[in-house]
N, C-alpha and C positions, 0 to 999 in steps of 0.2 A: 426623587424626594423620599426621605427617610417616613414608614410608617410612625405615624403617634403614638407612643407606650397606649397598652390597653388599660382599660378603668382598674383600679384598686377591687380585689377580689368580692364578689357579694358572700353573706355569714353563708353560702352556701357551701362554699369553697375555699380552701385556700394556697388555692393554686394561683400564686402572682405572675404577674408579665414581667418577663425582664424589658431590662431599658433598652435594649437592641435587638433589632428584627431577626425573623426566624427565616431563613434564605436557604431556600431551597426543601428536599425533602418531601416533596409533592406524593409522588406515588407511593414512597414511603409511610406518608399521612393516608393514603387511600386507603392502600391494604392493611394498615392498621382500623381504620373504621368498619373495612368490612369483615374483619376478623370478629371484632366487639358487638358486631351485630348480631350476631348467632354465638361466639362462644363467649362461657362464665370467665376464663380464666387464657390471657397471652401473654406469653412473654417476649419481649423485645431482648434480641440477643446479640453481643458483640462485641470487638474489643477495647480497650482503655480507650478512652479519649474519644470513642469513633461519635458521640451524641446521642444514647440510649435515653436520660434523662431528660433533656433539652426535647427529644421528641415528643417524649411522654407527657409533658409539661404542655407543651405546644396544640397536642390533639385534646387536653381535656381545656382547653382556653379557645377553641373554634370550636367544641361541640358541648359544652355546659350547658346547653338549652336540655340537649337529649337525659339528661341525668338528675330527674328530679327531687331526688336523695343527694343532690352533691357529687364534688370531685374532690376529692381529698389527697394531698401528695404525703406522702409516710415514710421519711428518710430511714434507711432499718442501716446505715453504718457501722452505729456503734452496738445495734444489737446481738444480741447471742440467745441461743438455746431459743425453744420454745416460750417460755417467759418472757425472754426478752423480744420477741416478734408480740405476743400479746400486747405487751408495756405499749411498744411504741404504736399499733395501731390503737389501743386502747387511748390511749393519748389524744392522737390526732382526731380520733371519732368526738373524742370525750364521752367515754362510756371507760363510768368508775368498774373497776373486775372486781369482783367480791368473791369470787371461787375458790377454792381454797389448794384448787391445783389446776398443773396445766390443763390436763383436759378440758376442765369444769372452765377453766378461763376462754379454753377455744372455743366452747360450745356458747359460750354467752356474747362471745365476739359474736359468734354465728348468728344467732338471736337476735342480736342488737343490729347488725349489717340486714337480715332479711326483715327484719321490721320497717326497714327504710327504704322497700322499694327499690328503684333502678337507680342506681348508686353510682359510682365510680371510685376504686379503690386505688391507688398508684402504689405498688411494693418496691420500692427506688433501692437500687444495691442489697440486692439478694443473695449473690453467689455465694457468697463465705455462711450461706443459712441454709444451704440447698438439702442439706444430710434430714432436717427438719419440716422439708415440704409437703412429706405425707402428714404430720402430725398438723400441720398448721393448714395448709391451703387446698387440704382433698375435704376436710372439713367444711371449710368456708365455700367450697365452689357447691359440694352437695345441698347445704342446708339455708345456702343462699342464692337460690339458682336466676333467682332477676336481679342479681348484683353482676358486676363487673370487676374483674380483679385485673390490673394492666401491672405487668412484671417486667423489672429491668433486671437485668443480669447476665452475666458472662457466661453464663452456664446454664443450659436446662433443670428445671426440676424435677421433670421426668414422671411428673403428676400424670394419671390418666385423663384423659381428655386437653392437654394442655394446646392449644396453637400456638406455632412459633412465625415471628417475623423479624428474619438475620438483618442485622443493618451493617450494611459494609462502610468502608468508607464515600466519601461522597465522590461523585462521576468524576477522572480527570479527562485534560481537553485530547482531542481524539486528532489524529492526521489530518488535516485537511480541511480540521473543521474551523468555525471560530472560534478564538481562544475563550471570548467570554459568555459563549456558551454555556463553557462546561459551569457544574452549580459550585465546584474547589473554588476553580477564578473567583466567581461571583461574592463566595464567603469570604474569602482574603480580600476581595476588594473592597468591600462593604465594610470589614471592621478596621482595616487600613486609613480609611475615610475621615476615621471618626477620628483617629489622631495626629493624621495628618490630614487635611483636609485640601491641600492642592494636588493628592495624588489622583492620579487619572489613568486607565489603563489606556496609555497611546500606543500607535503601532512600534516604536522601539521598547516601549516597558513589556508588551505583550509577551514576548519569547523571554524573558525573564523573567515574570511572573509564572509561564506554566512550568518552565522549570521547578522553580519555587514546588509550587503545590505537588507537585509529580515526587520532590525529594519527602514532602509531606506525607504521601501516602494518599493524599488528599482527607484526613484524618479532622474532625472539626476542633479539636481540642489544639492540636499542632498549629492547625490554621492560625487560628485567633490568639494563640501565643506569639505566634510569630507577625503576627498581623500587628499588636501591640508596639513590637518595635520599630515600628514604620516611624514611631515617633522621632527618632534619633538614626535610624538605619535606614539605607537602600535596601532595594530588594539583591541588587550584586551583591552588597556586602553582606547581606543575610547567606545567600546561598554560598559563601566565602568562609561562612560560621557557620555553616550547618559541620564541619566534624567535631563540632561540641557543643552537638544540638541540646544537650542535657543545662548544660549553662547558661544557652540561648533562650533557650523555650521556656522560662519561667515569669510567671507574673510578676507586675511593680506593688509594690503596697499600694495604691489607688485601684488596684482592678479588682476589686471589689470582693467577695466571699465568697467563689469560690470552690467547691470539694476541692480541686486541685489544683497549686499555687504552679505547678510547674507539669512537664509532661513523664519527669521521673518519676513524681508522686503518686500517677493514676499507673503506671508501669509496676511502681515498688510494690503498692499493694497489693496485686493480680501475683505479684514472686512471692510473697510474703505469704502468702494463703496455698503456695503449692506443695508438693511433699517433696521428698531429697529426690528419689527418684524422677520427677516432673520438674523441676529444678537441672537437674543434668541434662536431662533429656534437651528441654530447650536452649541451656546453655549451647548445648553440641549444635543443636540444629542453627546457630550462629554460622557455623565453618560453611556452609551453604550460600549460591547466588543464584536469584532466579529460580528459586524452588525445588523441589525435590522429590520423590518418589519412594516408595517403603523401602525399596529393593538397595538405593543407596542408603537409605537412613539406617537400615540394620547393619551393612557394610562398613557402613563411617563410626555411627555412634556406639563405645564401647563403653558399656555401667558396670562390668564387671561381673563375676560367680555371684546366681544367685539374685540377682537383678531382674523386676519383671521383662515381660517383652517389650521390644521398642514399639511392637504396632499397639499394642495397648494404653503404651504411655502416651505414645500419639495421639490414638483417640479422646483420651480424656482432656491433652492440650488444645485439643480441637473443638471441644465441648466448652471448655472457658474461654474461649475466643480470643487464646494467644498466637495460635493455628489458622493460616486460614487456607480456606481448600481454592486451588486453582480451577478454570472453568476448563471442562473435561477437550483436550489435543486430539489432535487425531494421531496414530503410530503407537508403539511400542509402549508399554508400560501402564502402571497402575496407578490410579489417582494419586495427582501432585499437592503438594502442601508450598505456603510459604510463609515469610516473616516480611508483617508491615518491618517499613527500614527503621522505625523507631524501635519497636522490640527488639529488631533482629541486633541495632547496636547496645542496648541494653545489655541484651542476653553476651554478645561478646565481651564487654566489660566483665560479664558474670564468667566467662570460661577464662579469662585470661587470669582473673584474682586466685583461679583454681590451681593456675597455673598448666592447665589443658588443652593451650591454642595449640603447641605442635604437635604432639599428637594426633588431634584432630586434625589438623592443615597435612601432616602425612599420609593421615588412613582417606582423608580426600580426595590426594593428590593421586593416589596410588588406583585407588576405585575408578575416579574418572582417565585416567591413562589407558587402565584395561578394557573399560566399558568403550572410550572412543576408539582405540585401535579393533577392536571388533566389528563397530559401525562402520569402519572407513573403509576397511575393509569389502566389506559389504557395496560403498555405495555407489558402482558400478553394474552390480550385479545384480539378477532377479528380485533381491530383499531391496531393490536401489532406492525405492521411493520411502517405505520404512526408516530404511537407515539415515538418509537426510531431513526425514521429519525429527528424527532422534537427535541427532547434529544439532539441528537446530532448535530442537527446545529444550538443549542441556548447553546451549552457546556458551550462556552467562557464566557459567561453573566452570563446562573449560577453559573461560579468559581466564578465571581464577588461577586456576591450576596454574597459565602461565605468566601468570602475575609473579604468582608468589614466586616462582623460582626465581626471580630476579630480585626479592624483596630483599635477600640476608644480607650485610654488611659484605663488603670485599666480593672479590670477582664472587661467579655462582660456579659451584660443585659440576663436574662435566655429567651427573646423575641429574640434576636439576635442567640442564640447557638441554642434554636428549629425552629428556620427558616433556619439556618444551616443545622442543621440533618436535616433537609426536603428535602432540594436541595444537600445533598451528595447522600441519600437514592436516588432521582430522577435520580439521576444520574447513578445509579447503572447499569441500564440495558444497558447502552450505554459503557459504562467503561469495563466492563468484558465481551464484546464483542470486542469492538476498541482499549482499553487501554487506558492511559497504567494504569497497575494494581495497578503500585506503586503509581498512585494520588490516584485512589480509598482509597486505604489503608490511605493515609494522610488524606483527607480529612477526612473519620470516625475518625481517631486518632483524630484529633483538638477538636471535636464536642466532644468526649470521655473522653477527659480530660482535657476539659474546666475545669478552676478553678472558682468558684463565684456561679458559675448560673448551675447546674446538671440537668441532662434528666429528666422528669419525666417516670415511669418505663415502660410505652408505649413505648416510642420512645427511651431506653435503649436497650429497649429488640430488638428492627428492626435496631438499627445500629449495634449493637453486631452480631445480625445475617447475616447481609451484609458482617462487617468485617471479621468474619471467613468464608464467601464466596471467599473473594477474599483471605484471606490468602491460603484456598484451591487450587486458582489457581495458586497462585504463589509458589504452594510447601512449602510454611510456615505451615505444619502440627500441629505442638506444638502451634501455638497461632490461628490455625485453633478449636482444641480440644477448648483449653481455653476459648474461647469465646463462643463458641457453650452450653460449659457449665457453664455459665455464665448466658445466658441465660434462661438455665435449674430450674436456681437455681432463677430466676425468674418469674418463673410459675405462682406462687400465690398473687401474686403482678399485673400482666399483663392483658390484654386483647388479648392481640396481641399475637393469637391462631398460624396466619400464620407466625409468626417469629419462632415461637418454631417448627413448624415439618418443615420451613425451617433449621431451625440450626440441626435438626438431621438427616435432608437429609444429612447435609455437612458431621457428623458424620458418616454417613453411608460409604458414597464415602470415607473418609480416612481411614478408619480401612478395606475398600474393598482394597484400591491401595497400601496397606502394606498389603495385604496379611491378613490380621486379617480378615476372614470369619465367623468363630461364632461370633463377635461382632460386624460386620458390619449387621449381621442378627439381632441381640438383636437391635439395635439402629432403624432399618428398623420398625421392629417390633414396638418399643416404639411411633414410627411417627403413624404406623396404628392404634393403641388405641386413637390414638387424632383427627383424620379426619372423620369426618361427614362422614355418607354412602351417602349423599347427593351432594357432596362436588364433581361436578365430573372434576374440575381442581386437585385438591390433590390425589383423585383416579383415574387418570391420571398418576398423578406423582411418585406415588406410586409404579404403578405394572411395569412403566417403570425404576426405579432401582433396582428392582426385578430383571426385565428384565437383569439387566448387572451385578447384581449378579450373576445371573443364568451361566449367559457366563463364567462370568471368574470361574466358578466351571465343567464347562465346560457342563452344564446339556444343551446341545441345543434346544431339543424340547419344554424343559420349559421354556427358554428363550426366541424362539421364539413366543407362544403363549403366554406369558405376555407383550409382544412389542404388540404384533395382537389387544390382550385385550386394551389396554393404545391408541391404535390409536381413536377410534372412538370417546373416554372419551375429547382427546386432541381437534380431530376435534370440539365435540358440544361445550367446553367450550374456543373455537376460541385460546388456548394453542398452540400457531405455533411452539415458540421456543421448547418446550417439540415434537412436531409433527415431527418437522426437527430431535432430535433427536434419535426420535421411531424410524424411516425410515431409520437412517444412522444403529442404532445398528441390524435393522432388515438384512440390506444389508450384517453386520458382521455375523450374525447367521446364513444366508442362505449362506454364502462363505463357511463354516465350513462341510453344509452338501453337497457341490459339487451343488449348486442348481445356478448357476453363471448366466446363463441371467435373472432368478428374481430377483438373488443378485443385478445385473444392474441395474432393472427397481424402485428398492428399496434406488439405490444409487442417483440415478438421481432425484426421487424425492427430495431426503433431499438436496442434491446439490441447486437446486430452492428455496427450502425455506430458509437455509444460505446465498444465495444471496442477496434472498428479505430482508431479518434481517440484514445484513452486517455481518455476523459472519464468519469470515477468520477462526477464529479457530478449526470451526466443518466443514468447507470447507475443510480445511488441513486434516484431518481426512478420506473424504469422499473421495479425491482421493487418500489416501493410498490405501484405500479400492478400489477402482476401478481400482487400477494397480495391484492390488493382483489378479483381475478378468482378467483382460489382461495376464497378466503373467501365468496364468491357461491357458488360452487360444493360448499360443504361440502367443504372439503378441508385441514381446518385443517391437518394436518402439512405439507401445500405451504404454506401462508399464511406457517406460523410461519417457515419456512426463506427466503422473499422477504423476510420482514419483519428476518429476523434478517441478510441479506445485505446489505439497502438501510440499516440502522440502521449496521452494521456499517463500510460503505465513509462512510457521511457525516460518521461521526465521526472515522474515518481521516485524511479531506481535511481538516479541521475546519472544515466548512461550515454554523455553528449556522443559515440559511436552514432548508435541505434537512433536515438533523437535524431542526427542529422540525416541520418540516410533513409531515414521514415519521413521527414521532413521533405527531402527530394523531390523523392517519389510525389507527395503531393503535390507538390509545385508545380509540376510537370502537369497533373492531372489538372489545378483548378486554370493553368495557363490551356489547355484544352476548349475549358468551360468557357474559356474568356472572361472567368473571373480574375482580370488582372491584378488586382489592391491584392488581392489575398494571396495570389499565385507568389505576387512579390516579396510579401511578407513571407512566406513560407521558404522559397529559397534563400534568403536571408538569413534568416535564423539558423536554417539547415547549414549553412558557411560558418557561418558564427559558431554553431556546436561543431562542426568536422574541425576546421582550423589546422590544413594543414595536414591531415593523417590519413588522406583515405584520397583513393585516386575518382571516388564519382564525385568529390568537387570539383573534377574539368566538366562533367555533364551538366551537375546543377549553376555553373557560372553561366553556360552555356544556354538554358531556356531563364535563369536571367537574363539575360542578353535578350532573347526572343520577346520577353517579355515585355522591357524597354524600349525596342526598337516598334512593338506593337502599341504602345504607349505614346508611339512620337517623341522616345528620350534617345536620340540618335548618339550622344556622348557617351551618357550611358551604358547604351548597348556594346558601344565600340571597346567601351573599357570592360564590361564583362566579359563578350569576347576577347579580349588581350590575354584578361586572368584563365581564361578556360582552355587558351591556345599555350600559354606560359612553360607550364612543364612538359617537358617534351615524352617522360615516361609514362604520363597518364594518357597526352593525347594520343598518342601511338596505340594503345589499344584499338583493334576493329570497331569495336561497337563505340568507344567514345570518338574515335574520327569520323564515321559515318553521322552521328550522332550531331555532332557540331557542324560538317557537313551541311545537313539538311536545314538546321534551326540556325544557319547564317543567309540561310534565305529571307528570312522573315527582316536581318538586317537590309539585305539588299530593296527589300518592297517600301521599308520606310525609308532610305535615299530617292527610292521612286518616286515616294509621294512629294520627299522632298525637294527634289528637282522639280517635278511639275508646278509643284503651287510657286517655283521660281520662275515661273516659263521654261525651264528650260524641258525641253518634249521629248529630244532627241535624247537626254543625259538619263531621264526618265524609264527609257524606250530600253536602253544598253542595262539600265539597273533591273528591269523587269526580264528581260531576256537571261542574264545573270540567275537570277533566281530559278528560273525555269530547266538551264543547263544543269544546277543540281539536282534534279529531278532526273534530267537524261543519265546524267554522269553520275553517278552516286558510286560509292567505294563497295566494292563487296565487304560485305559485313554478316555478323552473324545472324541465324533468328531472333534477335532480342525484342521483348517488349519496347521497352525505349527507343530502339530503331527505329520500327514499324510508327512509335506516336511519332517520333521528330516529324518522319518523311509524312503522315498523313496531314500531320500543324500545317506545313508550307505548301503540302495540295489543297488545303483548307481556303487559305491565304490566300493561294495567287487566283482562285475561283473566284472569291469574290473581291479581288483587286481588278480583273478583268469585265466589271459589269461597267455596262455602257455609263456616262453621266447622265443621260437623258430618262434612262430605263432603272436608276439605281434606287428602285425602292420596291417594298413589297406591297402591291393593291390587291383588297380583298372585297370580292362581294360582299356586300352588307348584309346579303344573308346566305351566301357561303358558295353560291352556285359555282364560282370560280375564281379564280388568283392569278398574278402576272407576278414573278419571278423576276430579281433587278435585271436577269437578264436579259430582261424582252419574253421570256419564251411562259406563254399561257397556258394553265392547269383546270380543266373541264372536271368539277365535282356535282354535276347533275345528279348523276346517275350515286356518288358515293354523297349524300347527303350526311352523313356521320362527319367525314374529313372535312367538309365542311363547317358544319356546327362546331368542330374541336377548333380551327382554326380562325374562326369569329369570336371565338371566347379568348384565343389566346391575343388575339389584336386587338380586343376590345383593355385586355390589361397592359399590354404595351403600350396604348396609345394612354391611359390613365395612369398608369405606373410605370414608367420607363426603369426596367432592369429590375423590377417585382416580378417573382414568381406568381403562376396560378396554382392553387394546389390539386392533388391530385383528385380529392372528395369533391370539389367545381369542377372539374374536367369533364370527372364521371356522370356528374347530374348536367352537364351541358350535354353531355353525347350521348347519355340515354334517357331523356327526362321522364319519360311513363315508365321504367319499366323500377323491377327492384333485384339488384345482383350481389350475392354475396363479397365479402370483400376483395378477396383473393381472385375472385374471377373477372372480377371488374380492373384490377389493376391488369392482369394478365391482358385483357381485352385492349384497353386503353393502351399498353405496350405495342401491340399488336397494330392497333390503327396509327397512332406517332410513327412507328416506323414508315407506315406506306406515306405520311407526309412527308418523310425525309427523303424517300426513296422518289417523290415528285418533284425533285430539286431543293426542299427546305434543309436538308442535312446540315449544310454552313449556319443555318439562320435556327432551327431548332433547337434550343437546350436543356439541359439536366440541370436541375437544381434541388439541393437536398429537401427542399420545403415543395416541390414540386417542376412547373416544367416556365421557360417562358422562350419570347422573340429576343433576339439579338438588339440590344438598346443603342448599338450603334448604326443598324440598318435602319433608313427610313422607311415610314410604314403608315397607310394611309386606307381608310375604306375607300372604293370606287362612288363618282358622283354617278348621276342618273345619263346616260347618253355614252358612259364611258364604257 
């Protein structure tokens, strides 16, 4: 519901309501109140359009009570000089000036204002009076000190004592959040309302909408211009017209009075008031995307002999809030500036009338070429985290760069397409870390087949190599090969040694993640014939794909001592990104052999250095890996939180690889927990993201399968097994045949079950013997993690598939003295009165919650109810005694759960009566 216009202004005031509500600007409202609480004199500062007025307006119509002298708004547009600031407050006070000059005028302002008390003064469009503020408002703030002067303007006055409060644009919608959250949506949507009145922010309007506001700046003047058109326009078709947004964005003659009929209006005038030199200045700073840095702006923008400095001119653009300053980066360089996109198209209309765009688009193109081949350089190296932070917060300008070389009519100049490949290639380390992959991939394509002007075979051979890097990530395998061997076939033509045992790194990794081990070995191999023994970034790199060859053959010892080797090589040769991920695959190799708190200490390193680089996607990775160590540990609530952080970032990135194989891995784990619904769910999805590209979907088909067949979905299972038996190059690996192996046991127990409840006893008999034989007969296989869980799943199983019918449930003394095991076999807790009180608690939830956890905060207050243990110790303690319940036969029947612990809700489970 729309608020009711506020009452017609009291003689106190005449500061009116407008007809539509004030949305948003909350905190903005605060710290302006508490600015005015203690200071005489603030000014609200900002750029065209952003709502300086509308604010101002807004705080003296919610706090008119505090202002017993009145709120007065005092439009100073059209004034000038000293005089004319008197005139127009003079006016609005109605206090006739009789003075016979300016001073004598200020001073009777002065007079007249502090006769009256706590007042509130509004100075509405100051800037173009700023040269006058000492003569006019150091007076007024002195000789009026329980007045209130509240100052709109673009520009400081620079008065002593003044407070500033900058108003930026309003909040837009953030990643992840709700769209109509943000207060942009909120303003677009609320004056959109009013002209159209069936419009609604639904879930399809929504991602057009923040688009919308996001092209807006989030700007409130832009807003509500464009809001207006909702009458006759979509919001598609608005953001279809925003490349003449000048045309767009102007008011109908009904929308009322006004300062600015359009958003060129409130733009013309802030130009209009600049000097020639501030005028160029921001023309130039047009040729910019994504903001800029002094160090470009002196480099790019040229005013000629004689011209002040550009950082000076700067600052004064900065002062009228044509300028705005970006919020301070981490890496290289000196505070950024940038251009709302409404200025910044103004201001290029202003450089192009100059006839200035090329110019400026060369000295652009030229700065940024030089500045990213230096980075790129670089971002392998000791400077590596710097340099990718730089990449990537100068992205935007390098698209530019290779934008424009493609922009000029007829093919592009072969100067223009190898300045291109320079700035995609630069781009590369930033890209296949942050994304997204598929510009990567564009951008080489363009520069690749340029028509007119071809690579020379240097810089063929490093974009080829690049491109089948990222085909690699993005699971484009076949134009990952292609290219890689393209390169190949470029050999004797090239220099560019490091594109080639790049490109058969990439080979190596795809013919490894298909399962192709002899030729991911030949390719490995063909990279070592061409690397300098010298070379100790490449022999680094080297022994660390070894390294994860080694793994997925399952050879661990050899894999972890070619990670061990690769570390120091990565260290001297400041190789971070290769260092982070020596350390993650090292954490993997030591999970394999139960070595889990150096697994930790290995994990956590690489963790650190993916931070430092921004790389989410070996982040994702790395707390898989660290909930696999939790989960060892019994530690599901850590488990779940790794699992939910690494699932979390990889769908972020949208990296369906890492998704699905983080995915797996859970599956695996919550099929463990015997949390089947979720397990299923999770191998699922984890199929759905691989699709095809990576040989551990024979695994995770595989404890599908397990998972089905534990379910009593015997089809199912049959069919997951089929798909996890199907391709014969992934099953063939050690660890995935052992793997499937053991977790076709869990199909054999559900034929068992299913034959007995047939009668048939015998069929039953040979199904259960069957599953057990895998147990005797297992394949040698490597240490893997995944081995080790298959075979312990189906020792799980056939444990408690072998409990009597008679004995198949768990009884507990009713106050804990002892238990009987489905086995039959009876557990004496006289003497351990703890394990019993834990194990009363946890039956008392099972038998009221069947498959509700206890948590661990009840656990600890059942097992030690007088005493008071800090928290940390208590958990430790409570770890401590759970295990010796599992180690009294409850292992099968005791579980982890991320909210805490409970019984198995498939075992029956009963207190003892009296006599029993």
């Amino acid at each position: 519901m729309r608020n009711a216009p506020r009452s017609s202004p009291s003689p106190r005031t005449n500061v009116k309501a407008r007809s539509t509500r004030f949305v948003g600007r909350e905190a903005e409202l605060a710290a302006l109140h508490a600015r005015l609480s203690t200071e005489v004199l603030v000014s609200v500062l900002g750029a065209p359009g952003v709502g300086k007025t509308r604010l101002a307006q807004e705080y003296a119509l919610r706090h008119a009570e505090a202002y017993p002298g009145g709120a007065w708004m005092c439009d100073l547009t059209c004034a000038s000089g000293v005089d004319g600031v008197c005139g127009a407050i003079g006016a609005t006070l109605d206090v006739p000036l009789t003075a016979g000059d300016s001073a004598g005028m200020v001073a009777q302002l002065a007079d007249a204002i502090a006769a009256r008390g706590r007042l509130l003064v509004i100075l509405d469009n100051f800037e173009h009076l700023v040269a006058h503020a000492h003569a006019t408002l150091s007076v007024l703030r002195e000789r009026a000190p329980e007045a209130r002067l509240l100052v709109t303007s673009r520009m400081r006055t620079d008065v002593e004592g003044e407070a500033i409060v900058d108003l930026g644009p309003l909040p837009l919608p953030r990643g992840g959040a709700d769209v109509a959250d943000s207060e942009a949506v909120r303003l677009f949507v609320d004056r959109a309302g009013l002209v159209a009145p069936d419009y609604a922010l639904t879930t399809e309007e929504a991602p057009r909408t923040a688009a919308l506001v996001r092209e807006l700046d989030g700007l409130p003047l832009a807003l509500e211009l464009a809001a207006a058109r909702m009458r006759v326009f979509s919001t598609a078709t608005l953001l279809d017209n925003l490349r003449r947004r000048f045309d767009v964005l102007v008011r109908g003659a009904a929308g009322g009075g006004p300062r600015h009929g359009s958003l060129r209006d409130a733009i013309d005038a802030s130009w209009r008031a600049l000097d020639p030199s501030e005028q160029a200045v921001l023309a130039h700073c047009a040729v910019f995307r994504g903001g800029f840095d002094l160090d470009a702006a002196e480099r790019v923008i040229d005013l000629g002999e004689g011209a002040p400095r550009v950082a000076d001119v700067l600052q004064s653009l900065r002062d009228r809030s044509l300028l705005a300053r970006e919020a301070p980066r981490e890496g290289p360089g000196d505070a950024r500036f940038t251009l709302y996109l409404s200025i910044r198209d103004y201001a290029w209309d202003r450089l192009r009338e100059r006839g200035a765009d090329g110019e400026a688009i060369a000295r652009h193109a030229a700065y940024y070429d030089e500045q990213a081949s230096l980075w790129c350089a670089k971002a392998d190296g000791p400077e590596g985290v710097l340099a990718r932070r730089w990449l990537l917060g100068e992205k935007e300008n390098l698209l530019a760069v290779h934008r424009r070389a493609f922009e000029r009519s007829g093919p592009a100049c072969a100067e223009d397409v190898h300045r291109a490949a320079r700035v995609a290639l630069a781009l590369q380390p930033a890209l296949t870390v942050h994304g997204p992959l598929s510009l990567a991939a564009a951008l080489h394509d363009a520069v690749l087949g340029a028509s007119g002007a071809g690579l020379d075979a240097d810089l063929r051979a490093r974009a080829l190599a690049a491109r089948a890097e990222v085909a690699r990530l993005m699971g484009d395998y076949p134009r990952a090969l292609a290219d890689a061997d393209e390169v190949r076939a470029l050999e004797a033509q090239t220099r560019e040694h490091d594109a080639l045992v790049r490109a058969l790194f990439t080979k190596t990794l795809v013919h490894l993640f298909q399962g192709r081990l002899l030729e991911a070995h030949a390719e490995l191999e063909s990279a070592r014939g061409r690397v300098h023994a010298d070379d100790r970034r490449l022999q680094g790199r080297l022994l660390t794909v070894l390294g994860v060859i080694r793994v997925f053959e399952g050879a661990q010892d050899e894999a972890r001592a070619s990670f061990l080797k690769a570390l120091p090589l990565h260290r001297e040769a400041g190789d971070i990104h290769f260092e982070g991920m020596a350390e993650g695959n090292l954490c993997v190799a030591q999970i394999h052999f139960g070595r889990l708190e150096e697994a930790r200490e290995h994990g956590e390193r690489a963790i650190a250095i993916h931070r430092a680089l921004g790389n989410r996607r070996n982040l994702a990775n790395c707390f898989s890996s660290l909930a696999s160590i939790a989960d060892e540990l019994d530690r599901a609530g850590e488990a779940a939180a790794y699992w939910e952080q690494s699932i979390r970032i990889a769908g972020e990135i949208g990296d369906r690889y890492t998704l699905g194989v983080v995915l797996g891995h859970q599956g695996s784990h919550l099929f463990m927990a015997q949390r089947l619904g979720e397990a299923r769910e999770s191998c699922k999805r984890a199929l759905v993201s691989l699709r095809g590209q990576h040989s551990m979907e024979v695994a995770i088909h595989a404890w599908l399968g397990s998972v089905e067949a534990t379910a009593g979905r015997v089809d199912a299972a049959r069919e997951a097994f089929a798909e996890a038996e199907r391709p014969s190059w992934a099953r063939e690996r050690p660890a995935n045949a052992a793997v499937i192996h053991h977790l076709r046991g869990h199909l054999d127990l559900a034929l068992a079950r299913e034959a007995a409840a047939g009668g048939d006893l015998a069929g039953a008999s040979q199904h259960v013997a069957a599953a057990k034989r895998r147990l005797a007969e297992a394949p040698l296989a490597p240490p893997r993690l995944e081995v080790t869980r298959a075979r312990r799943s189906l020792e799980r199983a056939l444990l408690a598939h072998e409990r009597a019918p008679e004995d198949a449930e768990l009884l507990v003394h009713p106050e804990g003295e002892w238990f009987r095991l489905p086995s039959g076999r009876r557990v004496d807790c006289s003497r351990r009165p703890l394990l019993g009180r834990l194990l009363v608690a946890l039956t008392e939830r099972r038998l009221e919650h069947p498959g509700a956890p206890i948590s661990v905060k009840d656990l600890v207050a059942r097992g030690w109810p007088s005493e008071r243990i800090s928290s940390a110790a208590a958990v430790a303690r409570l770890r401590v005694a759970l295990s010796s319940l599992r180690k009294e036969g409850l292992g099968a029947l005791l579980r982890s759960h991320p909210k805490g612990y409970l019984l198995d809700a498939e075992t029956p489970a009963r207190f003892a009566e009296r006599g029993e």
